[in-house]
C-alpha positions as CSV (number, residue, x, y, z in Angstrom):
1,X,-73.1,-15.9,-115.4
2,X,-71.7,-12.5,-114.7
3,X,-71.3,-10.2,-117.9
4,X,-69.9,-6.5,-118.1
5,X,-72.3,-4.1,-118.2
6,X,-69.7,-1.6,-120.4
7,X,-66.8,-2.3,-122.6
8,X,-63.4,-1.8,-121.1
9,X,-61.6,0.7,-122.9
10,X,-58.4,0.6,-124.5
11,X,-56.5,2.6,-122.5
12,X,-57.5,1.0,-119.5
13,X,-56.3,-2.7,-121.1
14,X,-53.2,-1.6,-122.0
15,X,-52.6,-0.1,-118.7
16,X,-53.3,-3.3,-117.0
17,X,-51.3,-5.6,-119.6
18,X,-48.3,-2.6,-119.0
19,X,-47.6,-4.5,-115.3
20,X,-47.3,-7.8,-116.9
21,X,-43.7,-7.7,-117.8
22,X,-40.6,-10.2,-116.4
23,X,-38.3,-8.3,-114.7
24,X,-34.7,-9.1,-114.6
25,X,-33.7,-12.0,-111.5
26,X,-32.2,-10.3,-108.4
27,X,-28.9,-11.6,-108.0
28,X,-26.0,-11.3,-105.4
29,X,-22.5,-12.4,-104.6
30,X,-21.6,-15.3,-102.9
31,X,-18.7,-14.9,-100.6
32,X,-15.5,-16.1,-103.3
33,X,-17.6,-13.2,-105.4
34,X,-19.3,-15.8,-107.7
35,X,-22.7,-14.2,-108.6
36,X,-25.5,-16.2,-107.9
37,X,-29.7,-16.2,-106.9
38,X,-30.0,-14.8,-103.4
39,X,-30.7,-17.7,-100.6
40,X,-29.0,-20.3,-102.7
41,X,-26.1,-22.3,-102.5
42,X,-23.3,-21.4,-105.3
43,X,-23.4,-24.2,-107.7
44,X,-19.4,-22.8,-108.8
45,X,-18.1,-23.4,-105.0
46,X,-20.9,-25.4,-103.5
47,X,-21.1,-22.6,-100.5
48,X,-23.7,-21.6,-99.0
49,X,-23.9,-19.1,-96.3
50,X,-20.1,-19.5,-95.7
51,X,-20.3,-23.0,-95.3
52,X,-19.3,-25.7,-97.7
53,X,-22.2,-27.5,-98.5
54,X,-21.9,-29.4,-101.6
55,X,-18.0,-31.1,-102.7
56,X,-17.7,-29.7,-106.5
């Protein structure tokens, strides 16, 4: 079984666990200005691409 041949540093682990952060969702506007997740249908209007999808 592979082992390291050093010890990782600290600065170098902490700069690795620094990318491992959520990030806020991307959102957008659905076309009656609802805001929703891009390349979904609205769940307000039930729209979807300017169609209506879904009766609500």
């Amino acid at each position: 079984m592979a082992v390291p041949k050093r010890r990782t540093s600290r600065s170098n682990t902490r700069s690795r666990r620094a990318q491992w952060k959520a990030k806020a969702p991307a959102l957008s506007k659905c076309s009656r200005g609802h805001t929703i997740r891009p390349h979904t249908m609205c769940p307000t209007c039930g729209r979807y691409n300017d169609r209506q999808v879904l009766d609500v």
